[in-house]
N, C-alpha and C positions, 0 to 999 in steps of 0.2 A: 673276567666274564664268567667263569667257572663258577670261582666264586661266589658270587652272587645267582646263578642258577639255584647254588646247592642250598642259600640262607633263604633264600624264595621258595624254597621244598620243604626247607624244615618250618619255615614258617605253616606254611599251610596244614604242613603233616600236622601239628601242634594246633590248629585254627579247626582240621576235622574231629582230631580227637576231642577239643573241647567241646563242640559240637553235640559230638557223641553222647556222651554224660550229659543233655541236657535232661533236665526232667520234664517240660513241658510243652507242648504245641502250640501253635497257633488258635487254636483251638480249644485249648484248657483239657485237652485230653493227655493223662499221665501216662508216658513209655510204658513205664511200670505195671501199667493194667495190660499189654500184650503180652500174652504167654504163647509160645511154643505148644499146638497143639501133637504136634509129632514127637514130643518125649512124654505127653501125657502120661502115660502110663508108667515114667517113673518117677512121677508125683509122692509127696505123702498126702498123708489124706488132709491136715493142715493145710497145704498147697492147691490139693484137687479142690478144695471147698471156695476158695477165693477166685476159682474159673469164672467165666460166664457159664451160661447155661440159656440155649436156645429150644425155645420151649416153641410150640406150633400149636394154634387153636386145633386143625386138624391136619393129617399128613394125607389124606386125599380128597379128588373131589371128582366128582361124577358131572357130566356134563349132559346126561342123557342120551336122550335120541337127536340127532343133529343131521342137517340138509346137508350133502358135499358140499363143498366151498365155502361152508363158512368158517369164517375166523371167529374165536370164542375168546373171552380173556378171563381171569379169576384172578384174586388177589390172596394168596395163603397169608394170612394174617400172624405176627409172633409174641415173644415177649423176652427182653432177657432176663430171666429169674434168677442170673446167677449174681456173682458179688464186683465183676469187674466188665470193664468194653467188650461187648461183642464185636468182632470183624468178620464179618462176612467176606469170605475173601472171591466165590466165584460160586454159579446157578447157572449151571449144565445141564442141557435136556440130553437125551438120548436119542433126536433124529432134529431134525431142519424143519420140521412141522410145526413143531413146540420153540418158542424162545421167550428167557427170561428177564425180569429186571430187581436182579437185588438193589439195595441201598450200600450208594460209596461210602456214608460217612460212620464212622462207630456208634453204637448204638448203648448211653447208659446200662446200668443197672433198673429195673424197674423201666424203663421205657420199653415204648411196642415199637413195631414196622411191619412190611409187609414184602414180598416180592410178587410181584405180578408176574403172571404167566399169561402166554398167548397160542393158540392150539391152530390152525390153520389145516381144516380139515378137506382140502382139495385133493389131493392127491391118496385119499385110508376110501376103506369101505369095512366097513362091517364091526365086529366088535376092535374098538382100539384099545391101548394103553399106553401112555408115556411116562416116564419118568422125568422128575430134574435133581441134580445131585446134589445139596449146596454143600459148601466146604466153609468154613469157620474153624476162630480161635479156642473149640469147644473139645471137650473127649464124650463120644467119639468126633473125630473129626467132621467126619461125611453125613450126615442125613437125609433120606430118602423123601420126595413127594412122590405123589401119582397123582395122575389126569386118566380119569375112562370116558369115554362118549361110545357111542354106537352110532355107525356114520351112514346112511343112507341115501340111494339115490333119489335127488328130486321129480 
C-alpha cells in the first residue's frame, strides 16, 4: 500500500512539473509574456523594453458639482502600449464610497480597456477626492487615478 502511495506522488509530482513548462493557455495567452513586476527594476533594458506598458487616456477626472447621494460612474479608458500581456492584477480605491471594476482577462499588446469606477457620494460633503490604485504586470508597479467632485446638499 506504501508503495503505491509513493508511485501515485511521483506520478503526479512529474504530471505538475510537466504542467508547469507549459507554454500556452487556454486562451492562447503565452506564460512567457508575464513578468514579475517586483524585480522590475533589475531588468535590463533589453528586458524592461519587452514589459507591457499601461498607458491611461487620463489619470483623473472631475466629476463636478454633485447632489449627495448620488452615485456617479466613469470609465478610465487605457491602452497597452507595451510589447507583451497586461495583467491587471487589482483597482483599490481608497475609501468604500469609491469601487472599481478592472478587466479579469490579459489584455494584448496594442489593445484598449477600461476600468470603471463608481463614486457614491452619500455620505462626502464638500470638496472630495478619491483615489484608486491599480496594480499590474508594469514598472512601476502601482498607478495612481483620482476622482474629485465637490459634493453638495440638496
Amino acid at each position: 500500500m506504501r508503495k503505491i502511495s509513493i508511485i501515485i506522488g511521483l506520478c503526479v509530482t512529474v504530471f505538475l512539473l510537466a504542467a508547469c513548462g507549459e507554454k500556452n493557455n487556454s486562451e492562447g495567452f503565452t506564460t512567457a509574456d508575464v513578468h514579475n513586476p517586483m524585480t522590475a527594476e533589475g531588468l535590463s533594458k533589453k528586458d524592461a523594453e519587452k514589459m507591457p506598458v499601461l498607458t491611461f487616456e487620463t489619470l483623473e477626472y472631475d466629476f463636478g458639482r454633485v447632489i449627495k447621494g448620488e452615485k456617479l460612474s466613469y470609465s478610465f479608458k487605457f491602452k497597452n502600449t507595451g510589447k507583451s500581456n497586461l495583467i491587471i492584477s487589482s483597482a483599490r480605491s481608497s475609501c468604500g464610497c469609491t469601487t472599481s471594476t478592472p478587466p479579469q482577462a490579459p489584455i494584448r499588446p496594442g489593445e484598449s480597456g477600461e476600468i470603471g469606477v463608481t463614486f457614491d457620494s452619500k455620505n462626502q460633503h464638500g470638496e472630495v477626492n478619491k483615489m484608486v490604485v491599480v496594480s499590474a504586470n508594469t514598472y512601476p508597479v502601482q498607478t495612481t487615478l483620482r476622482l474629485k467632485a465637490t459634493v453638495v446638499e440638496p
